[in-house]
C-alpha positions in Angstrom: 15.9 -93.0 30.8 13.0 -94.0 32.6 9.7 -91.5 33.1 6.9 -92.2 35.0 3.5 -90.9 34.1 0.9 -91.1 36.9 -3.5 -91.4 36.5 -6.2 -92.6 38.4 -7.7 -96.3 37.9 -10.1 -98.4 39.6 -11.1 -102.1 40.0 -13.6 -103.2 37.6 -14.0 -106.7 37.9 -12.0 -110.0 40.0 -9.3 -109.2 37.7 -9.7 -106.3 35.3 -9.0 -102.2 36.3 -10.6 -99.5 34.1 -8.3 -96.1 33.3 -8.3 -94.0 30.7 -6.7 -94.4 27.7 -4.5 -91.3 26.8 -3.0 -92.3 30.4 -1.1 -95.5 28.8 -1.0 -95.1 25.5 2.1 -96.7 23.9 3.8 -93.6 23.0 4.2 -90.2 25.2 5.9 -87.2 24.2 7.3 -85.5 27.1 9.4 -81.7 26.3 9.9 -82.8 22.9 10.9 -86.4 23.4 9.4 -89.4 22.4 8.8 -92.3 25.2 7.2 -95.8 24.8 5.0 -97.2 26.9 6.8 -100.4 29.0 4.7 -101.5 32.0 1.8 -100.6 34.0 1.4 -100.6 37.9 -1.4 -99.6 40.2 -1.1 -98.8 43.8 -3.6 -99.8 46.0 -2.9 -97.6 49.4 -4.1 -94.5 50.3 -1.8 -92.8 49.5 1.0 -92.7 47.4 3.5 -89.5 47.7 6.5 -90.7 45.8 9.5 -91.6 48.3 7.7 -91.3 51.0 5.0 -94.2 50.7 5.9 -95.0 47.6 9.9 -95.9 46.1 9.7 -95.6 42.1 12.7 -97.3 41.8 12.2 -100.6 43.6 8.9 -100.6 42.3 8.3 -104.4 41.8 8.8 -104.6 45.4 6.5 -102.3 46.6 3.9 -103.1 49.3 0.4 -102.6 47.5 1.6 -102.6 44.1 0.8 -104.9 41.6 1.6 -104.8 37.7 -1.7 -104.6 34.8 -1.5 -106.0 31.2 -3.3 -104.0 28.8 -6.3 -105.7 26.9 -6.9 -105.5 23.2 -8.5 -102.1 21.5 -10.7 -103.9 19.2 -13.1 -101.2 20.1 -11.2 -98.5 18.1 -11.7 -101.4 14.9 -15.9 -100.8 15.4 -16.1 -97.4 17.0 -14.1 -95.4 14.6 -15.4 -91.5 15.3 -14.3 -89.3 18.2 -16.2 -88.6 21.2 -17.7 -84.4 21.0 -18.2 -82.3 23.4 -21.3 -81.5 22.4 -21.8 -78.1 24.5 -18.7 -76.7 22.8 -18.4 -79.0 19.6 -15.1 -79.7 20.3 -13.4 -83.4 19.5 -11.4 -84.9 22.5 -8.2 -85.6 21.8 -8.2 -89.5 21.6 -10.7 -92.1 20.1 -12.2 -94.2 22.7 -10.5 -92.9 25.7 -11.1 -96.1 27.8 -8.9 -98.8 28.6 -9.4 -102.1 30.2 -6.0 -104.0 31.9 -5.6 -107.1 33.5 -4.0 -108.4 36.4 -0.8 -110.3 35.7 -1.9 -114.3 36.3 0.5 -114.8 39.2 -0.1 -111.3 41.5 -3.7 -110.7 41.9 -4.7 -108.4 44.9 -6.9 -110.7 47.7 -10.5 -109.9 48.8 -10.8 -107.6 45.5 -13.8 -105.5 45.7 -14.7 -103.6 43.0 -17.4 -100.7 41.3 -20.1 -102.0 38.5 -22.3 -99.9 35.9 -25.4 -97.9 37.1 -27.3 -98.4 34.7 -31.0 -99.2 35.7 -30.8 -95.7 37.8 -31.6 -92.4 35.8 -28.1 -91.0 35.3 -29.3 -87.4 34.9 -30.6 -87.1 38.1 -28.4 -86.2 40.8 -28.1 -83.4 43.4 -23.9 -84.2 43.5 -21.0 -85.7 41.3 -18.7 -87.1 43.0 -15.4 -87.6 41.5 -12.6 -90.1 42.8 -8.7 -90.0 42.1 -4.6 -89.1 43.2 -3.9 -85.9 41.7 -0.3 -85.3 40.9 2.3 -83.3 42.9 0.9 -80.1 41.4 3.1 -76.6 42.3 1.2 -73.1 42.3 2.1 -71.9 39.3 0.3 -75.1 37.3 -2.3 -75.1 39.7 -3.1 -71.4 38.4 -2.6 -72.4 34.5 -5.3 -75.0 35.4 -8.2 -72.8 36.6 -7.0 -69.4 35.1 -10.4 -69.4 33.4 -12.8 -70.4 36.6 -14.5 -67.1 37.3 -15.1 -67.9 41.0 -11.4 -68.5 41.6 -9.7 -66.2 39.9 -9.4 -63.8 43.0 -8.6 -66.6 45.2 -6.1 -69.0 43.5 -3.7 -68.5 46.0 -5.4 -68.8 49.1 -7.2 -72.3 47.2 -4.3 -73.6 46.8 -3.1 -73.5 50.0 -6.4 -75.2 51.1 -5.5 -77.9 48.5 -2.3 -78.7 49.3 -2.7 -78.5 53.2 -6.4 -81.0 52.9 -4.2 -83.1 50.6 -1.2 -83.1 52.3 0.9 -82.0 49.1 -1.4 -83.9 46.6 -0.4 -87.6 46.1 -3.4 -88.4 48.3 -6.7 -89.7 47.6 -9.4 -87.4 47.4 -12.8 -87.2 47.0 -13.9 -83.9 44.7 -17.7 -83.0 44.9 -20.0 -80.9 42.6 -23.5 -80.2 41.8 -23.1 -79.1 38.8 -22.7 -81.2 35.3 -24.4 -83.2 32.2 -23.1 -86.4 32.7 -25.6 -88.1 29.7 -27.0 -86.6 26.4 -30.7 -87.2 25.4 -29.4 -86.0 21.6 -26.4 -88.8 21.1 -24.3 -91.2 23.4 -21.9 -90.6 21.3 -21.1 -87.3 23.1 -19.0 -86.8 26.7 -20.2 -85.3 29.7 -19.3 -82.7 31.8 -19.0 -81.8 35.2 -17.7 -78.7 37.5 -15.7 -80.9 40.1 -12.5 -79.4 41.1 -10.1 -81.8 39.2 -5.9 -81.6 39.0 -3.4 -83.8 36.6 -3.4 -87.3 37.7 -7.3 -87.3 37.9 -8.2 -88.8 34.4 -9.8 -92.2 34.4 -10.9 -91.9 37.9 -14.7 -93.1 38.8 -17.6 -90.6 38.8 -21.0 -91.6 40.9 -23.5 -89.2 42.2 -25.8 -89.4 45.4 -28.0 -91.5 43.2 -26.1 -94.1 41.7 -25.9 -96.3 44.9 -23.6 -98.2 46.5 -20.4 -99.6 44.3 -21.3 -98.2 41.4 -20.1 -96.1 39.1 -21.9 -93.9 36.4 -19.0 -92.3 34.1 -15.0 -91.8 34.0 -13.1 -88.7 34.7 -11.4 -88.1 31.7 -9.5 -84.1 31.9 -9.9 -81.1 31.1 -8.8 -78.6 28.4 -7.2 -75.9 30.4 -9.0 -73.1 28.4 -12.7 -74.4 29.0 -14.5 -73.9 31.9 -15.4 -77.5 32.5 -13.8 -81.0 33.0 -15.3 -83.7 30.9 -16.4 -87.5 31.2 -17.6 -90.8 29.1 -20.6 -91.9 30.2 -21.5 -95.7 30.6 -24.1 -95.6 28.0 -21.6 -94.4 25.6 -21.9 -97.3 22.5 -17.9 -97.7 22.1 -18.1 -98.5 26.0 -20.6 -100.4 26.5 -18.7 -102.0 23.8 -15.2 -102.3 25.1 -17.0 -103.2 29.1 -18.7 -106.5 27.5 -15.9 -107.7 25.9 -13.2 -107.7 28.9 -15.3 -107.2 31.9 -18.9 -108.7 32.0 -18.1 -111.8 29.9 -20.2 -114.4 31.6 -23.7 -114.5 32.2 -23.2 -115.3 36.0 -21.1 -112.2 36.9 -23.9 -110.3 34.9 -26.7 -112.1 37.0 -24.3 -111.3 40.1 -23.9 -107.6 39.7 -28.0 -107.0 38.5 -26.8 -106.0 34.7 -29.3 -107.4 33.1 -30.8 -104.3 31.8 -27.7 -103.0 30.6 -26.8 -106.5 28.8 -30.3 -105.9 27.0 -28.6 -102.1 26.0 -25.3 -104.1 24.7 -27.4 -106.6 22.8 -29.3 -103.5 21.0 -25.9 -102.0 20.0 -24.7 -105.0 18.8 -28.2 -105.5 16.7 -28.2 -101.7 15.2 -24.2 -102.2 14.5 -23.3 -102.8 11.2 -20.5 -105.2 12.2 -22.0 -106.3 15.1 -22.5 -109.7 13.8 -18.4 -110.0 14.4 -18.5 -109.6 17.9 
């Protein structure tokens, strides 16, 4: 029996797309029963209700689909402690909840543009977050298990749901989600994860975060979820080590693309890991 499982991902590179992890991990329990993980697709349209734009079960032959090999997690073999949220001091769920695929060799998308670190801009300033990603058919009954704890909608949920489902035309649909309201960096550790008030559903996670001061293809953080009884969705920042990590390694492996995109800054922030690392002569 087959089950799909549907998140957000974006282009990263000529070849490589950034998700999160938890969203293909090799094994899923699903009411009480165990699945493994088998293959990856992304979508590339705008959107992407299932059996209208989009046919699950002639997938391979889908306009705007093409299939993604996961890279290796030698991250989680140097970055062994879990991310904290540091407001609550709560542990997310999974360790290192980023993930790096690949195009397969033979079916890589034409005229690929693609998002790149903001590092040299100061991540904590912002006026808005903007957060990017399909969020899953959702009915009203999870969408009020979802914000049962937001204060300002708790009078409302109906009538806010409505407004979601009509702008998004029944979910399944790109959407932009806007807030000015989060901590997307830590000045105590990078180890922690950020958070952020944008109005976020299922099928979010590992979506791109920017602000009105990151510029233009770039990207400052991931969307990673939410714990349904916290006021708050959270993120990983791109000055978490584990990440800057894991983005060296698979992404910015040459010192042309890192010329090309303006990284130097954040090469010289890699390099400084790797130095302070006690196994970062391995890398």
């Amino acid at each position: 029996m087959v089950e799909w499982y549907c998140a957000t991902g974006f282009l990263v590179g000529p070849k490589q797309v950034m998700t999160c992890y938890n969203a293909i991990r090799p094994i899923r329990l699903v009411n009480g029963k165990e699945y493994k993980l088998d293959q990856v697709y992304i979508y590339f349209e705008e959107n992407a209700t299932i059996d209208e734009e989009l046919d699950l079960s002639e997938i391979e032959g889908e306009r705007g689909v093409y299939k993604l090999l996961p890279l290796d997690r030698m991250v989680d073999q140097y970055f062994v402690e879990k991310m904290v949220i540091e407001e609550i001091q709560i542990e997310w769920n999974y360790l290192n909840d980023f993930a790096v695929l690949e195009f397969v060799p033979d079916k890589v998308p034409p005229n690929i543009q693609y998002l790149v670190p903001s590092y040299h801009q100061q991540i904590k300033e912002f006026q808005y977050i903007h957060v990017f990603g399909y969020p899953d058919d959702t009915s009203r009954e999870q969408f009020k298990e979802y914000y049962h704890n937001r204060d300002e909608y708790n009078n409302k949920k109906v009538d806010l749901y409505n407004q979601v489902k009509r702008d998004t035309r029944f979910f399944q649909r790109k959407i932009v989600s806007v807030s000015n309201s989060g901590t997307l960096a830590s000045d105590n550790t990078p180890l922690s994860m950020g958070t952020h008030r944008c109005l976020t559903l299922g099928g979010m996670s590992g979506g791109p975060i920017a602000t009105d001061q990151s510029g233009s293809n770039k990207f400052v953080a991931m969307h990673l979820g939410r714990f349904k009884s916290i006021d708050h969705a959270f993120s990983i920042c791109i000055n978490n080590p584990a990440f800057v990590y894991n983005y060296f390694r698979h992404v910015a492996t040459n010192q042309q693309f890192i010329i090309q995109h303006g990284l130097e800054q954040y090469k010289q922030y890699y390099d400084q890991i790797k130095l302070n690392h006690p196994k970062g002569n391995e890398w």
